[in-house]
N, C-alpha and C positions, 0 to 999 in steps of 0.2 A: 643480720639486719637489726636495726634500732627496734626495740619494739614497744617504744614509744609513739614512733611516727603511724598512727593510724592508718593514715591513707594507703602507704606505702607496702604497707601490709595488708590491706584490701586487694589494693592492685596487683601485688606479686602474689598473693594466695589466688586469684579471678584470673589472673593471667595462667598460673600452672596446675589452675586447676583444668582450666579450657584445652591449655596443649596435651595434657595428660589422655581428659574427654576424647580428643579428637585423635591421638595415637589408636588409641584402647576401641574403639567406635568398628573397624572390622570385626573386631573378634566378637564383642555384642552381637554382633547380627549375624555372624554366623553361629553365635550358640544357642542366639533365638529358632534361628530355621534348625538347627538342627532337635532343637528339645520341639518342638512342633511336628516335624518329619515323621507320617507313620501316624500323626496322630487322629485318634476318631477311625481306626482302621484305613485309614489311606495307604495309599503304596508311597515305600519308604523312597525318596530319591538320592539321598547322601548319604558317604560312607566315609566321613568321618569330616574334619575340620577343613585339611585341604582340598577336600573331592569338593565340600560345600561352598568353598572361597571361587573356587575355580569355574564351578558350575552357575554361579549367582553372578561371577565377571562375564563369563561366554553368553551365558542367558539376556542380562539387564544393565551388563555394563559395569566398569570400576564405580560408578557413583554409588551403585546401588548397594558398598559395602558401608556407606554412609547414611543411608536412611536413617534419616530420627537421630541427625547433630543438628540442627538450629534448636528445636526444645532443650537436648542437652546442654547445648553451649550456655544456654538461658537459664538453664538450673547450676550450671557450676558456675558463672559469673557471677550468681546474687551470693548462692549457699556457701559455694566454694572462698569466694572472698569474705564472708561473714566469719565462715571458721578458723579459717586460717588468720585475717586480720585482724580478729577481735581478741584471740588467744592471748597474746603477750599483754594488751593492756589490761585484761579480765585479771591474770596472775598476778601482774604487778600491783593492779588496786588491792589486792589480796594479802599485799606486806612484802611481796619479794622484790627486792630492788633489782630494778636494771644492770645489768652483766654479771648476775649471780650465774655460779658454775651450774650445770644442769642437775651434777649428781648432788650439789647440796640443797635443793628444791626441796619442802618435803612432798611426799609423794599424790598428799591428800588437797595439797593445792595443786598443782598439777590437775587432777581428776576433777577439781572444782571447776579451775579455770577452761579444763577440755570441754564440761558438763556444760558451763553459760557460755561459750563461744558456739558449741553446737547445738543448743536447744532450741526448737522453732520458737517460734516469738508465740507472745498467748493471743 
């Protein structure tokens, strides 16, 4: 990817960070029920990753391995696209020209340009 073209690096960091979000979004939620399971002494209902996937579709349905993707999808659209889109042009204002090899980067721009691409804003 050009990583001059700003946009385009919003958009494809916003974009892969959402499909990513939305792959990964089962398995959240059942690590959440499961690290909750039992807890405050309750009685434990899962017995391990599958039993809780299974038991959460039979109970509440496929949707419910998706609770809490619309806020996600809204946090890795803004952040997701900020980090990943902003990366190349941070590094390059930093002295590295466009289609330098990776491994001749030095390693301290790199860390710079990772640092301002994903630091929340003040």
């Amino acid at each position: 990817m050009d990583s001059g073209n700003v946009f385009k690096g919003l958009f494809y960091g916003g974009f892969a960070s959402c499909v990513a979000e939305t792959v990964t979004m089962p398995i959240d939620v059942c690590k959440t029920r499961l690290q909750m399971d039992g807890a405050g002494g309750g009685v434990k209902l899962y017995n391990g990753t599958m039993d809780c996937a299974g038991k959460l579709v039979k109970s509440e349905g496929a949707g419910a391995l998706f609770k809490g993707l619309p806020p996600a999808l809204l946090r890795q659209s803004t952040y997701g696209s900020l980090r990943y889109g902003l990366y190349g042009p941070i590094r390059n204002s930093l002295g590295v020209k466009p289609g330098t090899p990776k491994h001749e980067i030095p390693l301290s721009k790199k860390i710079l340009a990772g640092a301002g691409a994903g630091a929340p804003p003040p």
